[in-house]
N, C-alpha and C positions, 0 to 999 in steps of 0.2 A: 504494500500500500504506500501511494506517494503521496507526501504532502504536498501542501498547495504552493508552496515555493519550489519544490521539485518539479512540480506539474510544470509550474510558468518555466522553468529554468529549461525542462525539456521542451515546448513549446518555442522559448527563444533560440533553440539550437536547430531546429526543421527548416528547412531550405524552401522548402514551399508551403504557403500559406495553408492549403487544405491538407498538409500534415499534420498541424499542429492543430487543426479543428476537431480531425480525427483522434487526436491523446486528449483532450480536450472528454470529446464525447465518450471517450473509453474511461478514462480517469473520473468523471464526475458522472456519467449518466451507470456505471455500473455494467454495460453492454461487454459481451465477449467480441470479439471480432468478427468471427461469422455473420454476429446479428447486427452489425454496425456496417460492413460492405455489402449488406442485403437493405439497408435504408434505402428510401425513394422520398424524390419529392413533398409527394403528398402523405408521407408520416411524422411533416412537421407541423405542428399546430401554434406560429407564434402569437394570437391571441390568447391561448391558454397555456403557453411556453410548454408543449407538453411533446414529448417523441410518443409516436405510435411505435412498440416494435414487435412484428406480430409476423418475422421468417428470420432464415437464417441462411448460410449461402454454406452450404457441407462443404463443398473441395473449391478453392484457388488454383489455380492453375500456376506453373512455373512461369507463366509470358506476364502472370499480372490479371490474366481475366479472371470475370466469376464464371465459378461452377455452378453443381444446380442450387436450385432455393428448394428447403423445406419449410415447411408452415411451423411455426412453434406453437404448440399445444397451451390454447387460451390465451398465448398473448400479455404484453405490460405494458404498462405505462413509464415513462420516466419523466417528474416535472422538475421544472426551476425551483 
C-alpha cells in the first residue's frame, strides 16, 4: 500500500500523462488492472464522481492490446 506522497511521487515520475491517471485510478479507486484496462467511457459518472466497474479484460497481450473482457459478477462502484 502507497501513501499518498508515494502515489504523487510515482505519478510525477510517468512520462505520459495517462500513466499517471492510471496509478492514480489503481492506487485510490482500489481497481486491479484487468478491471481498470476494461474501463470505457461511459463508466464514468462525473456528476456523481463515481466509476462504474462492472468487467474485466482476462489476458493482455505482449503488443499492448486487450484481450477478452469478462463481466465481473454484480459489479462496484468506486466514488470520490
Amino acid at each position: 500500500m502507497l501513501s499518498p506522497a508515494e502515489v504523487d511521487e510515482l505519478v510525477s515520475a510517468m512520462k505520459h500523462p495517462l500513466d499517471g491517471t492510471l496509478v492514480r485510478v489503481l492506487a485510490y479507486g482500489g481497481l486491479r488492472i484487468g478491471e481498470a484496462f476494461a474501463l470505457q467511457h461511459q463508466d464514468f459518472d462525473a456528476s456523481s464522481h463515481t466509476v462504474r466497474v462492472h468487467r474485466s479484460v482476462r489476458d493482455i497481450g505482449r503488443s499492448g492490446g486487450v484481450g477478452q473482457f469478462i463481466s465481473c459478477a454484480g459489479g462496484k462502484s468506486v466514488h470520490e
